[in-house]
C-alpha positions as CSV (number, residue, x, y, z in Angstrom):
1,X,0.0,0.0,0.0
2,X,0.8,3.3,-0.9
3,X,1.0,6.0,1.4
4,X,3.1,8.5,0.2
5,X,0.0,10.2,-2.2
6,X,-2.6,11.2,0.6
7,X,-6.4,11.4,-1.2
8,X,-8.4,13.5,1.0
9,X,-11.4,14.7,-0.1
10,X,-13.0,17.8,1.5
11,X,-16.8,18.1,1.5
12,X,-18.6,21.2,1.4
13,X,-22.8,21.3,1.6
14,X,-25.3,24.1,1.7
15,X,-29.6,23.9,3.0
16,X,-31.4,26.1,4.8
17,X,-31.9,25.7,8.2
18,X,-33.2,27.3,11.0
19,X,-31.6,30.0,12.9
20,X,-32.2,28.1,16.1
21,X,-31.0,24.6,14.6
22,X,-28.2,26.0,13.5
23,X,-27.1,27.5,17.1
24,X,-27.5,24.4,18.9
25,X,-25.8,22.3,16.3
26,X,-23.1,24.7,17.0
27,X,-23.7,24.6,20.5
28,X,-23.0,20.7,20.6
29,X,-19.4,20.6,18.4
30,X,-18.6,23.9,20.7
31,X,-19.4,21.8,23.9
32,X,-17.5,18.8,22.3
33,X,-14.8,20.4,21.7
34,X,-14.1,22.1,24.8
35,X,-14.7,18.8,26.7
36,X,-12.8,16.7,24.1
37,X,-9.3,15.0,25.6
38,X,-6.1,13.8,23.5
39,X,-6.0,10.3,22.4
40,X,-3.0,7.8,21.2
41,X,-5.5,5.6,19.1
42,X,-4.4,4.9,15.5
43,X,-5.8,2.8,12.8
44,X,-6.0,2.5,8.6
45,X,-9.4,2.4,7.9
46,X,-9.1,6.4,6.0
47,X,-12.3,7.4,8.0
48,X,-11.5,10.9,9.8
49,X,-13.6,13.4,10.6
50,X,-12.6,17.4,11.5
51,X,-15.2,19.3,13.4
52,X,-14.4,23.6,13.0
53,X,-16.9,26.5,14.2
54,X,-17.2,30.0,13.5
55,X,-14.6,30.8,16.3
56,X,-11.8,28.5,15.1
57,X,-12.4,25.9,17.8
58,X,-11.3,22.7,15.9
59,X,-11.6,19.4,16.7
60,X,-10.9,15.9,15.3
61,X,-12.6,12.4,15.6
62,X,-11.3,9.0,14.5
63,X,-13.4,6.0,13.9
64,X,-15.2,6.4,17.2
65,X,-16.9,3.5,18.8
66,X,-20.6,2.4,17.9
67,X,-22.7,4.3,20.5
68,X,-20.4,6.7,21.9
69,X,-20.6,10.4,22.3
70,X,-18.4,10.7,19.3
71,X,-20.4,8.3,17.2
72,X,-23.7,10.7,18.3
73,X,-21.6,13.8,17.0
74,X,-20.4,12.0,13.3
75,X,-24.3,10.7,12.7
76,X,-25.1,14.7,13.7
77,X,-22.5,15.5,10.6
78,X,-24.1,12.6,8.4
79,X,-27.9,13.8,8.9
80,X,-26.8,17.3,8.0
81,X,-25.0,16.2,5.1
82,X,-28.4,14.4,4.1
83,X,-30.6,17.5,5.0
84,X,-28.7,19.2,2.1
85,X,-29.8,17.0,-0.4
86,X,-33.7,17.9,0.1
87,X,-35.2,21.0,-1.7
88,X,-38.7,21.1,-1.1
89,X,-40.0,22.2,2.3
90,X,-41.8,19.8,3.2
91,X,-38.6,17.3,2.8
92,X,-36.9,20.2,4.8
93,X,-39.1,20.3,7.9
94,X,-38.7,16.8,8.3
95,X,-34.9,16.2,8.0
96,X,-34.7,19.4,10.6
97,X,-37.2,17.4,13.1
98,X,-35.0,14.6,12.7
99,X,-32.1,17.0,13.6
100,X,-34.0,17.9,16.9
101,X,-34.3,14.2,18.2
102,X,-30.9,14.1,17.6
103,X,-29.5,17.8,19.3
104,X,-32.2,16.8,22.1
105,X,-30.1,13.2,22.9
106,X,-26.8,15.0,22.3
107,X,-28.1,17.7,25.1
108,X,-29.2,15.6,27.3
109,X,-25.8,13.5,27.8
């Protein structure tokens, strides 16, 4: 294997969302973030994930473990990244509900 030629691939996606939504998703990766320790675990499976905010807060998850805090916090990133495929509003309204029950089990821990 070859790892001299890194392939990384950035992702950036856009949907409408509402003001409130969009604060406490920023709320959570704020919070994770600041509570968020150093870790020595290393693998290969290419899966990484970098988690920014508007204040430069930056913080990095690997492969976490099914279930944990930092599995809750990559599905968040995965249901936004489906809420921007939707268009209509109707499509819209839903993903964001399904945002909620999601931010509402991520505040609660």
């Amino acid at each position: 294997m070859d790892f001299t030629a890194s392939r990384i691939v950035g992702k950036v996606r856009r949907a409408l969302l509402s003001a409130d939504v969009a604060n406490r998703v920023e709320r959570v990766f704020v919070n994770a973030i600041a509570r968020s320790r150093e870790s020595d675990a290393a693998g290969l499976d290419g899966v990484s994930y970098v988690i920014t905010t508007p204040d430069n807060l930056c913080g990095y998850a690997w492969s976490p473990r099914k279930g944990s805090r930092n599995a809750q916090l990559i599905q968040l990133m995965q249901r936004l990244e489906k809420h921007t495929s939707f268009t209509t509003p109707v499509d819209l309204q839903r993903s964001e509900q399904s945002l909620i029950r999601l931010l509402n089990a991520l505040e609660r821990d």
